[in-house]
C-alpha positions in Angstrom: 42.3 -55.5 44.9 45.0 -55.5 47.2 48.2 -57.1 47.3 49.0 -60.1 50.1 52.0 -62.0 51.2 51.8 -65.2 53.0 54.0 -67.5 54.6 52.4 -71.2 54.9 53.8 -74.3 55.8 53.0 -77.6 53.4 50.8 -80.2 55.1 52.8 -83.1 53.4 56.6 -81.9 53.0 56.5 -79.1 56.1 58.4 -76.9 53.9 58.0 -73.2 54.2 57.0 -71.3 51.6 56.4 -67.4 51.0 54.7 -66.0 48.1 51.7 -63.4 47.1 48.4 -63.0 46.0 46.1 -60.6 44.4 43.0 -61.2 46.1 40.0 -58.8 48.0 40.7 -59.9 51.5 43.1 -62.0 53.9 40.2 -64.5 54.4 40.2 -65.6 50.3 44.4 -66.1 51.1 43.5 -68.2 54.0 41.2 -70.4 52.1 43.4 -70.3 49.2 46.4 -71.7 51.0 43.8 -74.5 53.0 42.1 -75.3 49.6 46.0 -76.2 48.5 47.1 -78.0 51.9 49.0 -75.2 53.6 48.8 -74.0 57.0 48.8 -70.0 57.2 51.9 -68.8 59.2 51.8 -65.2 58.7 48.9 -63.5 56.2 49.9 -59.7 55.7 48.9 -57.1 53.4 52.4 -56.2 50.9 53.4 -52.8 51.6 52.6 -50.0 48.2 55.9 -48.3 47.2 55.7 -44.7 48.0 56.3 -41.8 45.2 57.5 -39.0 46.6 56.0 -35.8 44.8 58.5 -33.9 42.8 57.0 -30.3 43.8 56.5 -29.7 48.1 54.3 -32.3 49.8 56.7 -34.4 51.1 58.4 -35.2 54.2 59.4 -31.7 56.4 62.3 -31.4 58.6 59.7 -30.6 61.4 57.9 -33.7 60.7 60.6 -36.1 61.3 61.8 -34.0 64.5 58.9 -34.9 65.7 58.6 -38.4 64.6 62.4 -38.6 66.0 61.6 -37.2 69.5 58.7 -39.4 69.7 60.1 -42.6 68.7 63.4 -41.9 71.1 60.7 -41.1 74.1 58.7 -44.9 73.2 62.5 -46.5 72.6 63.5 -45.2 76.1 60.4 -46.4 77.8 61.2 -50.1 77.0 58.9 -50.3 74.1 59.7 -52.9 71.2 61.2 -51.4 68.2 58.1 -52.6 66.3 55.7 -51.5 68.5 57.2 -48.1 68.3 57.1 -48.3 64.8 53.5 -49.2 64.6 52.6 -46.2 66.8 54.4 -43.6 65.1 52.7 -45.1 61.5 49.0 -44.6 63.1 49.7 -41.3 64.9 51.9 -39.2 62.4 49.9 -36.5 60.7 52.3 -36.3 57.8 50.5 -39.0 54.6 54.0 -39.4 53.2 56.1 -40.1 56.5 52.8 -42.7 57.5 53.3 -44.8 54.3 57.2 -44.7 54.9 56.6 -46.0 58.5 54.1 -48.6 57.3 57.3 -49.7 54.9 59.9 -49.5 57.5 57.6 -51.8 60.1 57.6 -54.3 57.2 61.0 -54.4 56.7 61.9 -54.2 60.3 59.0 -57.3 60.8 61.0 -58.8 57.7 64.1 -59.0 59.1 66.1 -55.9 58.4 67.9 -53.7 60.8 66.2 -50.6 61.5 69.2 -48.5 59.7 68.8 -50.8 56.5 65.0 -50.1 56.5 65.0 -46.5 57.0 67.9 -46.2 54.5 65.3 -47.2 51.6 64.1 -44.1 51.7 66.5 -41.7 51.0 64.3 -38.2 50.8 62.6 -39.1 54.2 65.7 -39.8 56.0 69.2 -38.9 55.1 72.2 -40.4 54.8 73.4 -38.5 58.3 70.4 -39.9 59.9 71.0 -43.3 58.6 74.6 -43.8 59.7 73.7 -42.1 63.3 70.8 -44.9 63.6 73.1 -47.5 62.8 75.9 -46.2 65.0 72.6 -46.1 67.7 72.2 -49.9 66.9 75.8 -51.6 66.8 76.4 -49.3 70.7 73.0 -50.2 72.3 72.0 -46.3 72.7 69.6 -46.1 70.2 67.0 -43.6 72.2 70.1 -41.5 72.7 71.1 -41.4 69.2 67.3 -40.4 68.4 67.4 -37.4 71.2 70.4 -36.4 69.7 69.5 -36.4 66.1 66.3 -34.6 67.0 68.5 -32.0 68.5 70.6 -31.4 65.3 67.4 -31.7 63.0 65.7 -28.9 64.9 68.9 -26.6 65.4 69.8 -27.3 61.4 66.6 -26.4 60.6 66.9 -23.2 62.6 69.9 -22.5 60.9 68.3 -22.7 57.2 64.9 -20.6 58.3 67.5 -17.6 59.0 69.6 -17.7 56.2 66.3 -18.0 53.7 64.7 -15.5 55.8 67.5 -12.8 54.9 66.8 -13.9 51.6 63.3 -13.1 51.6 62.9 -9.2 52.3 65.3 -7.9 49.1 63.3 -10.8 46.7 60.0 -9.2 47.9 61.5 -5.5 47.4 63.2 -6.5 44.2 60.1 -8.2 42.7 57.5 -4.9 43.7 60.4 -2.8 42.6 60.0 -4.8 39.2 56.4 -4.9 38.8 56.2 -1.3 39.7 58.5 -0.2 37.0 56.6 -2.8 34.3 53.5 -1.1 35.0 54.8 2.4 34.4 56.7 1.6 31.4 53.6 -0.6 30.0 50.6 1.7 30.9 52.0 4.9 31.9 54.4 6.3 30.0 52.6 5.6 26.3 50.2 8.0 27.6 53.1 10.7 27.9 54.6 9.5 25.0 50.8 10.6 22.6 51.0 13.7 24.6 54.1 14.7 23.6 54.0 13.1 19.7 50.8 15.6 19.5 52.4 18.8 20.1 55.9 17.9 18.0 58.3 19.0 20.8 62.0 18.2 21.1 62.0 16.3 24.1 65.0 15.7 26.4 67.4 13.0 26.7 66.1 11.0 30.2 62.8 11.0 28.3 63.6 9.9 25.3 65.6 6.8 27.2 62.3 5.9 29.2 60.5 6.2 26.4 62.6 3.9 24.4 62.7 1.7 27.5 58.7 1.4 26.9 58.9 0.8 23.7 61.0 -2.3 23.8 59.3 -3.9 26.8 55.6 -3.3 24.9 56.6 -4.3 21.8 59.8 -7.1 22.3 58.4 -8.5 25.5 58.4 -12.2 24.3 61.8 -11.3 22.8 62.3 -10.6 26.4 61.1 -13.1 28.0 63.3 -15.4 25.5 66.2 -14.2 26.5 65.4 -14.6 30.3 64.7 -18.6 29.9 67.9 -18.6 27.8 70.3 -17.5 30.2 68.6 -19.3 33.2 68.7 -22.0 31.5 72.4 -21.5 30.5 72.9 -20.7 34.2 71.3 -24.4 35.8 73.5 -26.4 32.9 76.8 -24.3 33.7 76.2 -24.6 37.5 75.1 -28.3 37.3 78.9 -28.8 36.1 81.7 -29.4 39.2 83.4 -26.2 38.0 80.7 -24.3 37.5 79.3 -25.2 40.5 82.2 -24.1 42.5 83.4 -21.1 40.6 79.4 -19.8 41.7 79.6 -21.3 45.3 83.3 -19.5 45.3 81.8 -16.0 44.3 78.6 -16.7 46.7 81.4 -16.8 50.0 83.2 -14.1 48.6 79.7 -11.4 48.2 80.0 -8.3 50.1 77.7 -8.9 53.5 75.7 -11.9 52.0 78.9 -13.9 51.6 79.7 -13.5 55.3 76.8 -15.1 56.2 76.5 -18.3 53.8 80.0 -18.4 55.3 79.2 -18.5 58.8 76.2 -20.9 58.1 78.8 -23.1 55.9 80.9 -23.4 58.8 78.1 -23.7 61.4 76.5 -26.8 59.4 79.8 -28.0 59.0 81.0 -28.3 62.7 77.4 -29.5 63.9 77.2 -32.2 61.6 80.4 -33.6 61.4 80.7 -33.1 65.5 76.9 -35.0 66.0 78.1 -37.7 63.9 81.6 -38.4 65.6 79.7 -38.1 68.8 77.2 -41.0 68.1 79.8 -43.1 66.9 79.8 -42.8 63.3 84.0 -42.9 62.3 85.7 -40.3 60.8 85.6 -40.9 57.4 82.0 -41.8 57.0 81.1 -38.5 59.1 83.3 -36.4 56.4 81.7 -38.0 53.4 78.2 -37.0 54.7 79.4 -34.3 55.9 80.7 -33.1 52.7 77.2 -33.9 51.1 75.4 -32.4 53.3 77.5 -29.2 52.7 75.5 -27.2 50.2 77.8 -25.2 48.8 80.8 -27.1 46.2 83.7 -25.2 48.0 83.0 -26.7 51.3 82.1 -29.9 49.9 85.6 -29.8 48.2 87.7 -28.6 51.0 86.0 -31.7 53.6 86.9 -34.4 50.4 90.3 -33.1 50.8 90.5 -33.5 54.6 88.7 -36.8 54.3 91.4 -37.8 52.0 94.9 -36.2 54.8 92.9 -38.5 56.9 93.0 -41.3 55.2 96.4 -40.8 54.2 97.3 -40.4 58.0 97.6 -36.9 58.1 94.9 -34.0 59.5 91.6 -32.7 59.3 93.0 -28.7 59.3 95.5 -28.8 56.8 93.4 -29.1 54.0 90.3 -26.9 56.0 93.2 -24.5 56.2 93.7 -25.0 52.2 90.6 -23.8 51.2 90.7 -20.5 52.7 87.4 -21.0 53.7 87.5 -21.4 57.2 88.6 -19.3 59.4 91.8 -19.4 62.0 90.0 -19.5 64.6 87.9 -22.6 63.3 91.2 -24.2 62.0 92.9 -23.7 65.3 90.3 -25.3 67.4 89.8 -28.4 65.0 94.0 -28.9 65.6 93.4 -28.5 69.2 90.2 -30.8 68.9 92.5 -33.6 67.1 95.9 -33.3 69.3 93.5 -34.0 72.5 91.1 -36.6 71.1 88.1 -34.1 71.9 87.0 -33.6 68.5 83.4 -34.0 68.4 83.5 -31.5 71.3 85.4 -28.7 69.8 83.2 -29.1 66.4 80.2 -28.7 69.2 81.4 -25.6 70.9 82.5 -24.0 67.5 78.9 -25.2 66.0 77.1 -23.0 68.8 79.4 -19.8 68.4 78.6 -19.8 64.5 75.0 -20.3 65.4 75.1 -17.0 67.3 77.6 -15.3 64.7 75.0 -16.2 61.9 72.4 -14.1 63.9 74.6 -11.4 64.2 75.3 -11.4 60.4 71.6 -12.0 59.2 70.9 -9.0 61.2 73.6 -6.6 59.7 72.8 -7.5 56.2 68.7 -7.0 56.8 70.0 -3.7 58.4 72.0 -2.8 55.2 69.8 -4.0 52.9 66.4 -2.1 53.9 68.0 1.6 53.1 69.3 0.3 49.7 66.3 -1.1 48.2 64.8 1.9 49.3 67.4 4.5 47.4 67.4 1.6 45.0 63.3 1.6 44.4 63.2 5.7 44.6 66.1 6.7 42.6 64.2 4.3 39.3 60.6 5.3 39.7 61.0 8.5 41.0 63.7 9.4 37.8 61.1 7.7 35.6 58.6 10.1 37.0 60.9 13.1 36.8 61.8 12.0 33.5 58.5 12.3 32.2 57.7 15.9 33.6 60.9 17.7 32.6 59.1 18.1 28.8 56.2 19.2 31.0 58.4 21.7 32.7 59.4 23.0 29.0 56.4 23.5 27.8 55.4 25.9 30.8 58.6 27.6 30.5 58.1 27.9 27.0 54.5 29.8 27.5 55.6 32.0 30.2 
């Protein structure tokens, strides 16, 4: 059965009165409410709540671009906000993001703003995209609040893709590297080891290391694998603590190569947001709160509370930017200049599309380093595992001639 909520009004009294009903169809509510006096107002089926799955299936970034750019286009056009709504629920190709529409066309219908609605559902649509909506609202310009969101969705989205994507070449040359060594220590080299056992040879110090290497992983492999969930697990509780956190995040920035890009990216993500939200209206110290959650990375999150705080305090946003020795000067600089002239969101802008392109640039130079190490990396293990095994081989023949 489904759930229904009516709103009737009393034959005798002409009260109002709202309440639900477990029933098969919306005829059985109408004649329920006749069979008690009521006239039917509105007869509607109650909205289901919506679990978000814990593991993938939800609600991509490209999915609500699209729903974004769509509903901005309808807005624009003079639609009604519920028509829009209504539209966007039977066209979007995303389950989750339909059944959060369905919701938000309720609540809208209901009553609520269209910021209040979207805000009940948090891993659909963030905080930034809340507050921007709202801002979009209170000034009139929703449909170019919705343009402009879309914008910084897609380029944020951009932005992520890279940085992962640098990511993924040395995980899939660190994890064949892996399974290539587990296979020759596991299958292989017992093999050399009987060999050698049957004709009693002293055998030389790399082979007796790879050999001792193969014992351990055949024999102590759940030992092994113990260990492994043990310090991982260590690792998530120490870096689910603030200090932890940020001591990691600190070491992250500060990697040879790798760090220079999650810095450029931090600072990138940084400027964008906090220059998108300024830009639609959202004030300062709302923008740097979401700003700072939206951070990813403790140190930054840290170093934007601080600035949030100077402003509060009547002070600047560079000082404490400065502080963290995150940022660079010339970042700093242009945020003073940015302030003093009251062009902030502009400044945050034009630094936002610099870091886009220095990001590139630094994605690039660490794919470019990377490749030739993993590759000395790879040959210098299995091919001294292999060596390792044939220098008692090379005895032996010495040994005979």
């Amino acid at each position: 059965m489904a759930m229904w909520e009516y709103t009737a009004k009393a034959a005798a009294t002409g009260q109002i009165l709202k309440g639900q009903l477990d029933v098969p169809s919306r005829d059985e509510v109408i004649a329920f409410l006749r069979r008690g006096r009521m006239t039917p107002v509105t007869v509607r089926e109650a909205p289901t709540a919506i679990k978000m799955p814990s593991w993938g299936g939800g609600v991509k970034t490209r999915d609500v671009v699209i729903f974004t750019r769509q509903f901005a286009t309808m807005i624009n056009a003079g639609l009604p906000l519920v028509q829009s709504l209504t539209i966007l629920a039977q066209q979007t190709e995303n389950k989750i993001l339909k059944d959060v529409t369905k919701q938000v066309v309720y609540d809208v219908e209901a009553g609520n703003t269209l910021a209040d609605a979207l805000r009940k559902h948090p891993k659909a649509f963030t905080d930034l995209y809340v507050n921007m909506v709202a801002a979009g609202e209170a000034g009139g310009i929703l449909d170019t609040i919705l343009l402009r969101l879309a914008t910084f969705l897609e380029k944020n989205d951009a932005l992520v893709r890279k940085v992962k994507g640098a990511m993924i070449y040395p995980g899939v040359i660190m994890s064949v590297a892996g399974a290539a060594i587990a296979i020759l220590l596991v299958f292989v080299i017992p093999t050399f080891q009987e060999m050698f056992a049957s004709v009693n040879m002293a055998l030389p110090l790399p082979t007796r290391i790879v050999i001792g290497a193969s014992k351990v992983l055949t024999q102590w492999w759940w030992a092994i694998l113990g260990v492994i969930g043990l310090l991982t697990f260590g690792f998530r509780q120490y870096y689910a603590t603030h200090d932890g956190r940020r001591r990691i995040d600190g070491m992250m920035l500060n990697a040879p190569v790798l760090g220079d890009v999650l810095r450029k990216s931090a600072v990138s993500r940084f400027t964008r947001t906090l220059g998108t939200l300024i830009s639609s209206g959202v004030s300062i110290l709302d923008g740097l709160e979401i700003t700072a959650k939206t951070a990813g990375n403790r140190v930054i999150h840290d170093a934007v509370m601080k600035s949030r705080q100077s402003i509060a305090g009547g002070d600047t946003i560079a000082g404490p930017l400065e502080a963290s020795g995150v940022f660079p000067p010339m970042v700093i600089s242009m945020v003073s200049v940015g302030e003093q002239t009251g062009g902030l969101d502009e400044m945050l802008s034009k630094i936002a599309d610099f870091y886009d392109e220095e990001v590139d640039v630094a994605v690039s130079a660490l794919l470019s380093l990377m490749e030739p190490i993993m590759i000395v990396v790879l040959g210098v293990v299995v091919g001294g595992m292999v060596v390792a095994m044939y220098l008692p081989i090379f005895d032996m023949v010495n040994a005979v001639q």
